[in-house]
N, CA, C and O atoms as CSV, one atom per row, in Angstrom:
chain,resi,resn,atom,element,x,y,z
A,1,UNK,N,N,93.306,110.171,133.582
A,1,UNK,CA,C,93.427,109.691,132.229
A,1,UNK,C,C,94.431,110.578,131.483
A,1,UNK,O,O,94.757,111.729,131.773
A,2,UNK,N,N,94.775,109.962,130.662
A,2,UNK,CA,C,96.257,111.042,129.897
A,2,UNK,C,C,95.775,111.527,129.018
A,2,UNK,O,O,96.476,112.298,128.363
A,3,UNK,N,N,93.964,111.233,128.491
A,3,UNK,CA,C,93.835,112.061,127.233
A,3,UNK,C,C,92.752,112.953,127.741
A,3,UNK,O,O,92.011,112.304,128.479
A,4,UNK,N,N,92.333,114.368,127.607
A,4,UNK,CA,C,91.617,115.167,128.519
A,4,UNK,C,C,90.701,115.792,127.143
A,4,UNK,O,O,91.110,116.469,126.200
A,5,UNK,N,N,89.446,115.328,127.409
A,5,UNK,CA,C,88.717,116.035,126.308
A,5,UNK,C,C,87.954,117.022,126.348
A,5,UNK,O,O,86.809,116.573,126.321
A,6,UNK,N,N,87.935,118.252,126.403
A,6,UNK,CA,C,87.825,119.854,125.638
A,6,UNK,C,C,86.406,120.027,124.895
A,6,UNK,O,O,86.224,120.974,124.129
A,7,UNK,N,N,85.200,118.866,125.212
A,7,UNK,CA,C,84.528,118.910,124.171
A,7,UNK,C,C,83.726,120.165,124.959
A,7,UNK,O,O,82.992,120.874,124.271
A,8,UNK,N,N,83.845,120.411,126.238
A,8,UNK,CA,C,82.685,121.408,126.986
A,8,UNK,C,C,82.766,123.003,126.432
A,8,UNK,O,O,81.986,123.945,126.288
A,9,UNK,N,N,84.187,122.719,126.215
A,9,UNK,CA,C,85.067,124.115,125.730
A,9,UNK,C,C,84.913,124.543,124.177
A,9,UNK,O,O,84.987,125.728,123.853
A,10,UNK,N,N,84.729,123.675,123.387
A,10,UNK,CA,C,84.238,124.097,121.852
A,10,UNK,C,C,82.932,124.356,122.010
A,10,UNK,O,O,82.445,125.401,121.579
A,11,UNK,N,N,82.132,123.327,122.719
A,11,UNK,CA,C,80.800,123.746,123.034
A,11,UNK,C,C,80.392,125.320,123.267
A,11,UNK,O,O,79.665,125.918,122.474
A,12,UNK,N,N,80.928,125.901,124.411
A,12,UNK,CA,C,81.225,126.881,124.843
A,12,UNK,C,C,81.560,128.234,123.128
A,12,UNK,O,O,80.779,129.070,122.674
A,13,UNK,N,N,82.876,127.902,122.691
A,13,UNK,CA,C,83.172,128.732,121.778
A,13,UNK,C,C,82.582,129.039,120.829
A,13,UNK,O,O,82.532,130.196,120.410
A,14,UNK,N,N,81.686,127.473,119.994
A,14,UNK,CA,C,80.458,127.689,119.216
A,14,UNK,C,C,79.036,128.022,119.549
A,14,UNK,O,O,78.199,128.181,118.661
A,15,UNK,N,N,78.707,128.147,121.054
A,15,UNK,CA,C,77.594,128.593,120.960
A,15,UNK,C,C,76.568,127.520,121.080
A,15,UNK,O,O,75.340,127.606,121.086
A,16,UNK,N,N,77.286,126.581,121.166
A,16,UNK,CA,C,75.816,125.159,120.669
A,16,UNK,C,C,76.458,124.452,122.181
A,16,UNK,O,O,77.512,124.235,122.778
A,17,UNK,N,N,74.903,124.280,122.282
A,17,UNK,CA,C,73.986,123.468,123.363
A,17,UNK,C,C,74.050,122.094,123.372
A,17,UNK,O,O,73.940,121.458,122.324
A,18,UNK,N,N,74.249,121.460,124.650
A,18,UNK,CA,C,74.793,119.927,124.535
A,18,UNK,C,C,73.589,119.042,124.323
A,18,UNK,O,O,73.864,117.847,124.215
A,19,UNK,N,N,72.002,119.448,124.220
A,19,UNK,CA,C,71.189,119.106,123.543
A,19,UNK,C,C,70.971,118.726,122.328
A,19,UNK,O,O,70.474,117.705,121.852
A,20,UNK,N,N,71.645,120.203,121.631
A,20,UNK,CA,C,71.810,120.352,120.308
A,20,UNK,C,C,72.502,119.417,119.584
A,20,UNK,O,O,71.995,118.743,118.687
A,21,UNK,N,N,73.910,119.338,120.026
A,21,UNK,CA,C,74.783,118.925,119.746
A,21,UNK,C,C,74.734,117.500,119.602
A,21,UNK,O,O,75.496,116.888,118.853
A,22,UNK,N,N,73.704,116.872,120.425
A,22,UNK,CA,C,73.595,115.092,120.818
A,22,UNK,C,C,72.861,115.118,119.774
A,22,UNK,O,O,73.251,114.453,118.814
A,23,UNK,N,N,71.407,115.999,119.638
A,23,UNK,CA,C,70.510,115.504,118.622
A,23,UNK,C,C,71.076,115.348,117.167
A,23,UNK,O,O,70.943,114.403,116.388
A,24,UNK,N,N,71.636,116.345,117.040
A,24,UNK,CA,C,72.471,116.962,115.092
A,24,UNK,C,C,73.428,115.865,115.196
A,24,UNK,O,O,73.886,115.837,114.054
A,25,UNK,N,N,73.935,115.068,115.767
A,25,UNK,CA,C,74.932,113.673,115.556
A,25,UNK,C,C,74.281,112.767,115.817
A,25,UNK,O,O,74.730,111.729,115.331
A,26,UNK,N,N,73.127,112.614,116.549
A,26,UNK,CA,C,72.200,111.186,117.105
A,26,UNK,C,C,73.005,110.117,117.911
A,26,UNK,O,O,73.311,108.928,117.826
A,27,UNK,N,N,73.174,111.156,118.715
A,27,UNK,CA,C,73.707,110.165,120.197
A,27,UNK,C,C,72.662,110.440,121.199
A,27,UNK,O,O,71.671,111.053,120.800
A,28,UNK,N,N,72.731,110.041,122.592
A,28,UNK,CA,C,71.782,110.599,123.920
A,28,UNK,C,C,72.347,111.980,124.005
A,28,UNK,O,O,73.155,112.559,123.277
A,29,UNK,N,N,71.752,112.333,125.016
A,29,UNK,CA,C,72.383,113.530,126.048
A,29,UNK,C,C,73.497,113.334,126.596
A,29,UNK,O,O,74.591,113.894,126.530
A,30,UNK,N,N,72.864,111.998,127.448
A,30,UNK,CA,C,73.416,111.408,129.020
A,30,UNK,C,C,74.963,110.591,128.195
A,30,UNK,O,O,76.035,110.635,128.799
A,31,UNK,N,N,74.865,109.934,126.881
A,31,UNK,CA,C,76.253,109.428,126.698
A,31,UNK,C,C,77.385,110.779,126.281
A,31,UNK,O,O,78.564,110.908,126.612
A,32,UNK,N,N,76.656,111.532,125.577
A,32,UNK,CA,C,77.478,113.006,125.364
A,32,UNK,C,C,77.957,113.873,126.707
A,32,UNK,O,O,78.694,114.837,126.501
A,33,UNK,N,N,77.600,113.591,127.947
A,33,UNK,CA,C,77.291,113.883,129.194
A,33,UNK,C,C,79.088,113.355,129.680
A,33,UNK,O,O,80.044,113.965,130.159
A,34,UNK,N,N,78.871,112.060,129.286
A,34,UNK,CA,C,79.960,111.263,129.395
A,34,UNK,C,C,81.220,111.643,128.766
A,34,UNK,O,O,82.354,111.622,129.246
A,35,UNK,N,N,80.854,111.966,127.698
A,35,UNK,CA,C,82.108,111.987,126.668
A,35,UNK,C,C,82.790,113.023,127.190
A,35,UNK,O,O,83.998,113.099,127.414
A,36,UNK,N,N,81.642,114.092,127.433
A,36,UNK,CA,C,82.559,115.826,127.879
A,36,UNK,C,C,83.017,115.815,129.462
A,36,UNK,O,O,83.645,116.783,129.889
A,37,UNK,N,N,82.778,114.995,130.103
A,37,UNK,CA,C,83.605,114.187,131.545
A,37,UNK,C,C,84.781,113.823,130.999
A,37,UNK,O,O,85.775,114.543,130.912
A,38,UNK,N,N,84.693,112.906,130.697
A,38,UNK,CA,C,85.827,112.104,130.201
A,38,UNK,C,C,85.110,110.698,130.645
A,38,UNK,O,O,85.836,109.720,130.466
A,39,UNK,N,N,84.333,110.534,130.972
A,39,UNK,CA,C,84.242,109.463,131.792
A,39,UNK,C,C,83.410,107.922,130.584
A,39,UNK,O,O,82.365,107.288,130.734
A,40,UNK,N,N,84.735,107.830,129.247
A,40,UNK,CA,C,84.179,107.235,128.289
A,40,UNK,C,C,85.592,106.617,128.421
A,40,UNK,O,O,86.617,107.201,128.772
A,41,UNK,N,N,85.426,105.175,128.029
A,41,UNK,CA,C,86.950,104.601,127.454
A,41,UNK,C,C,87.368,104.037,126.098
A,41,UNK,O,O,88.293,103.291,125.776
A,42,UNK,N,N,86.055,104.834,125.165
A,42,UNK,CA,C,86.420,104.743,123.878
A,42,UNK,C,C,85.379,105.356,123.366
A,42,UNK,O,O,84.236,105.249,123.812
A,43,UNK,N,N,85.771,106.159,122.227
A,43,UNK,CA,C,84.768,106.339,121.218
A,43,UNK,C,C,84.953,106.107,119.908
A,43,UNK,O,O,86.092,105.883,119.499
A,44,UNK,N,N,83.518,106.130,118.772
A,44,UNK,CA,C,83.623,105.556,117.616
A,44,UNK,C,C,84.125,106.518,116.988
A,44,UNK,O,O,83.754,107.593,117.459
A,45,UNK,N,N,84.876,106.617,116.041
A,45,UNK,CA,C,85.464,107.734,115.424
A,45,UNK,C,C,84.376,108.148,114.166
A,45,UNK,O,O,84.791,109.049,113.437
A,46,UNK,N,N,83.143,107.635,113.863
A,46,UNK,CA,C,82.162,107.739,113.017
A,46,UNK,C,C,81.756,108.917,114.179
A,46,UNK,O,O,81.511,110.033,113.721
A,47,UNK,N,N,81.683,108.765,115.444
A,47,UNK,CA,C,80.962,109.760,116.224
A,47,UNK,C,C,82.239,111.415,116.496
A,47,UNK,O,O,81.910,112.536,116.883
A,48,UNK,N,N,83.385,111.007,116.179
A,48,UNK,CA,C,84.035,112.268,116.399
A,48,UNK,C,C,83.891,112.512,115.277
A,48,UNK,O,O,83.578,113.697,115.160
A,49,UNK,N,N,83.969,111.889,114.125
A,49,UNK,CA,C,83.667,112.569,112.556
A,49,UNK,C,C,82.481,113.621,113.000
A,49,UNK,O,O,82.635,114.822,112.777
A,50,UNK,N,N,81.485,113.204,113.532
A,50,UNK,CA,C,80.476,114.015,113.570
A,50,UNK,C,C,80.309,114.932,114.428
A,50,UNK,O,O,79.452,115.784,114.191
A,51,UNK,N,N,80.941,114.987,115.425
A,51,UNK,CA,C,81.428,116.070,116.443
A,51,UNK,C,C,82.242,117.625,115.261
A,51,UNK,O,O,82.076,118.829,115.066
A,52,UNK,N,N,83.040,116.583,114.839
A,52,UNK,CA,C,83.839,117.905,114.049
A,52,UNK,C,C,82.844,118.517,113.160
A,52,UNK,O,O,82.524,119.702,113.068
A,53,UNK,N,N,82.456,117.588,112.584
A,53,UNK,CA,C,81.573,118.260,111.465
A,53,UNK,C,C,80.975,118.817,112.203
A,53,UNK,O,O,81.421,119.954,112.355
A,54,UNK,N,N,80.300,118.646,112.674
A,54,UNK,CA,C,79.171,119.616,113.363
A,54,UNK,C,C,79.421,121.303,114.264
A,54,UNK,O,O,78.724,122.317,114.253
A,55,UNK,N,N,80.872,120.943,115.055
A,55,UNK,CA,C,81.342,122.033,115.201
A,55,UNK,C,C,82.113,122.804,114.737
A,55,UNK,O,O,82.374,123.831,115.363
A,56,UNK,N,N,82.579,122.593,113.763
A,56,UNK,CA,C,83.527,122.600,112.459
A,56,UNK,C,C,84.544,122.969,113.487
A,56,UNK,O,O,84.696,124.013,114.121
A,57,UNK,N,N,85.274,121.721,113.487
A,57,UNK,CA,C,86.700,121.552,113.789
A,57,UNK,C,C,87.700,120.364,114.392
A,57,UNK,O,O,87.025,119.462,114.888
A,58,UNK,N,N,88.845,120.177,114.460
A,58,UNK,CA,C,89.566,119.023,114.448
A,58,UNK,C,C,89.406,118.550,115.472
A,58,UNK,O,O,88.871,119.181,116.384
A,59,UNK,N,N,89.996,116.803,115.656
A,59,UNK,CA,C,90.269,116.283,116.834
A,59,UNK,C,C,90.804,117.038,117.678
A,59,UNK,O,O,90.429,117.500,118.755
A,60,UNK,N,N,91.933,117.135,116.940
A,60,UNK,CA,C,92.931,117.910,117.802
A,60,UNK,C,C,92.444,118.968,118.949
A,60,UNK,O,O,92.937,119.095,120.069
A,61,UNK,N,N,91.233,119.775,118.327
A,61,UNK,CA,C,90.765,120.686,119.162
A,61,UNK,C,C,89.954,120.389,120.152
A,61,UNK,O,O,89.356,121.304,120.719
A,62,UNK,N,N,89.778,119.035,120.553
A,62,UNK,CA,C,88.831,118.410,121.430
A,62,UNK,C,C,89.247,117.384,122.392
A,62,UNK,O,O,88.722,117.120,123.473
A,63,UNK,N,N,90.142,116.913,121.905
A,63,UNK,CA,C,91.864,115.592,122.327
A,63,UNK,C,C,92.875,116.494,122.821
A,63,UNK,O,O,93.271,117.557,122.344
A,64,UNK,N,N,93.278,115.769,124.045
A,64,UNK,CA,C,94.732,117.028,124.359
A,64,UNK,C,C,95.592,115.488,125.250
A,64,UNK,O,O,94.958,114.815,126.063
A,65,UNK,N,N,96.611,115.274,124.997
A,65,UNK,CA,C,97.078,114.473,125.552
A,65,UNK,C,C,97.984,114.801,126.611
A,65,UNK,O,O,99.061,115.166,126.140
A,66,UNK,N,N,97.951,114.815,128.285
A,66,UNK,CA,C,98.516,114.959,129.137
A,66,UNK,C,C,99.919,113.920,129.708
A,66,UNK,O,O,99.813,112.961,130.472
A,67,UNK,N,N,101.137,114.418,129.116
A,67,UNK,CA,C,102.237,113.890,129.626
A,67,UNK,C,C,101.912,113.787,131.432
A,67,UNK,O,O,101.383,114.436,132.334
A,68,UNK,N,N,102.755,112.292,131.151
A,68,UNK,CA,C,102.905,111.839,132.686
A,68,UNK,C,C,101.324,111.143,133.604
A,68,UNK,O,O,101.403,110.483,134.641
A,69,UNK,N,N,100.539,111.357,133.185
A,69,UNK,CA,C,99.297,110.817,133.461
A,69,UNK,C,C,98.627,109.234,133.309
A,69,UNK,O,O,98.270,108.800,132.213
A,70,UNK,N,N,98.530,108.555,134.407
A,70,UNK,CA,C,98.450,107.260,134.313
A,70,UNK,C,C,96.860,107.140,133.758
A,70,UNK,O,O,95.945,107.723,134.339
A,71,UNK,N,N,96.665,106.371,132.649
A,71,UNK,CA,C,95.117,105.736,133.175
A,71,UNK,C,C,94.596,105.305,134.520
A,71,UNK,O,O,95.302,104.964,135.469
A,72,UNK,N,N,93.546,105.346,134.502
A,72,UNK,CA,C,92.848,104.839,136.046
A,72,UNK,C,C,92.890,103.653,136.125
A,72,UNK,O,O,92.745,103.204,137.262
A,73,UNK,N,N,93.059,102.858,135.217
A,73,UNK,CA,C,92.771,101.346,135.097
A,73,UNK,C,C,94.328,100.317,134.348
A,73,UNK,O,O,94.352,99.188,133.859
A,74,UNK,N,N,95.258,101.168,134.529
A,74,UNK,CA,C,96.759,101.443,134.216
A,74,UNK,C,C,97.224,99.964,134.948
A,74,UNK,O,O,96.904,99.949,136.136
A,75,UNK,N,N,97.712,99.079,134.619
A,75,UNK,CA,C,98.603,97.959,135.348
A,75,UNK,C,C,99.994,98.621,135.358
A,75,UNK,O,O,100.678,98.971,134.396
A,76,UNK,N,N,100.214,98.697,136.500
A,76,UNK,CA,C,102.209,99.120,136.884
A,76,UNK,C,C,102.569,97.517,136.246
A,76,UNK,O,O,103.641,97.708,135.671
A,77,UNK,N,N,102.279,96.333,136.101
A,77,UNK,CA,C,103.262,95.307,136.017
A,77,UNK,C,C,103.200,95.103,134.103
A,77,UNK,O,O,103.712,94.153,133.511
A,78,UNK,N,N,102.456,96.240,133.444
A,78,UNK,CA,C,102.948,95.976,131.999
A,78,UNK,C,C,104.282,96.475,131.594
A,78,UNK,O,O,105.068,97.178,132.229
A,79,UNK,N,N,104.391,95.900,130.247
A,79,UNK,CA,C,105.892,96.011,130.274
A,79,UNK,C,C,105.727,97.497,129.162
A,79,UNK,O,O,106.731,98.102,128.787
């Protein structure tokens, strides 16, 4: 995927628990599980609002966009 998300790594820097973190935004575990994989192909931005808030800090710090990286699900015949 070309966008690589960092959420394990703020996790990490703040100190907070991916328990924590699901309950204080009211998502699951197991979909937050997902998100910090990568293994999501969209999220609500009501739910990264609350990511930041909660860890106080930007998309940016959680989003990293990898030049040259195809999606997995990428058609070569788009234009």
């Amino acid at each position: 995927m070309a966008i690589e998300i960092t959420l394990d790594v703020m996790l990490a820097r703040r100190k907070v628990k991916s328990k924590d973190l699901a309950a204080a935004i009211g998502i699951t575990e197991q979909n937050l599980s997902l998100l910090k994989q990568g293994k999501v192909k969209g999220m609500r931005l009501s739910t990264l609002d609350a990511i930041c808030r909660h860890l106080d800090c930007t998309p940016g710090d959680l989003l990293h966009y990898v030049p040259g990286e195809m999606p997995e699900d990428w058609d070569d015949e788009r234009p």
